[in-house]
C-alpha positions, 0 to 999 in steps of 0.5 A: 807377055804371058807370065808363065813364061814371058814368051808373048803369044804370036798375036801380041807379038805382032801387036807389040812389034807395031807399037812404041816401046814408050806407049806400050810401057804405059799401056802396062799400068792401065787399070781403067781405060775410059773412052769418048764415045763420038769420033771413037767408039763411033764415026761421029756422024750424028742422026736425027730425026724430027724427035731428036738423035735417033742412031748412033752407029757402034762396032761389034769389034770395039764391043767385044774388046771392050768386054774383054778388058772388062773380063780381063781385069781393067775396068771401062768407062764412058765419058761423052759430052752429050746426053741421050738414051743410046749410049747407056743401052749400049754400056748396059749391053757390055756390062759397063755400068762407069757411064758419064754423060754431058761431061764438059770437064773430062779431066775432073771425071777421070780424077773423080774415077781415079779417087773412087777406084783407088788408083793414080791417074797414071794408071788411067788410059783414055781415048779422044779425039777433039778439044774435049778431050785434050786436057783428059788426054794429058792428064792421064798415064796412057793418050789414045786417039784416032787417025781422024782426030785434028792434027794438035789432039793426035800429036798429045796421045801416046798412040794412035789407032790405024782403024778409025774411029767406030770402025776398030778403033777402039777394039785396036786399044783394047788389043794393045793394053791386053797385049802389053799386060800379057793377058790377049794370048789367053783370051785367043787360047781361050777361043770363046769369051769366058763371059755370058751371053752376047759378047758383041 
């Protein structure tokens, strides 16, 4: 809610009216939110040609809410499995420089972030949506996944987007931690990004 008169903007009314009262709780504490990249910040189609990966498809929705965390005050990271040259282009272009590649144990990388910025793990968000994840997921203070996570990684998050996994996913989490911090009525005032340059 808005601190100058904790009176929430209409947006992050409808926001919050949607949601958990228990997540949203969590979704308060967030400092840092890290995000798988495959299955979340995009379909989870891979395409190759005869060189190897050559697209990974990424939401311009999800883009801008992750820069709108970023210029609201919680950091973003990405912790992805693989390995390859598209996913620090696309970190590079929103400014996010916490990039984990062929991270097998996420868990163990969300506990090194915690020690290195200074925070608790349950100040710690993070969005899966296969095995990988699991142990990341239950191992920090606020769970997200994507409705087309198997059934057993989606019962262990706190909450669930509606949009799919690189379809607005990501952007739906975004909205809720600026929602339940009272920051997202401030960026809508706004109108623009106070951020140079390409927001998407």
């Amino acid at each position: 809610m808005n601190a100058a008169n904790l009176i929430p903007h209409p947006a992050e009314a409808l926001i919050l009216a949607r949601t958990n009262p228990a997540a949203i709780e969590r979704a308060r504490r967030v400092r840092l939110m890290a995000f798988d990249v495959d299955g979340v910040l995009t379909d989870g189609r891979l395409w190759y040609s005869e060189q190897g990966e050559a697209v990974k498809s990424f939401h311009v929705l999800d883009g801008h809410g992750l820069r709108l965390l970023r210029e609201n005050g919680i950091a973003v990271a990405l912790v992805t499995g693989r390995q390859g040259v598209i996913v620090p282009r696309r970190a590079a272009e929103l400014g996010i420089s916490l990039v984990y590649q062929n991270a097998r144990d996420k868990a163990a990388v969300l506990s090194e972030l915690a020690q290195a910025e200074s925070l608790e793990l349950d100040q710690i968000g993070f969005m899966g949506d296969d095995i990988i994840d699991m142990q990341a997921m239950q191992r920090v203070g606020f769970a997200a996944s994507v409705p087309g996570a198997p059934s057993y990684v989606a019962h262990i998050a706190h909450w669930v987007s509606t949009a799919p996994g690189g379809g607005g996913a990501a952007r739906e989490c975004c909205d809720l931690l600026l929602a339940a911090q009272g920051k997202l009525g401030a960026c809508l005032n706004a109108g623009v990004s106070r951020l140079t340059g390409a927001i998407q």
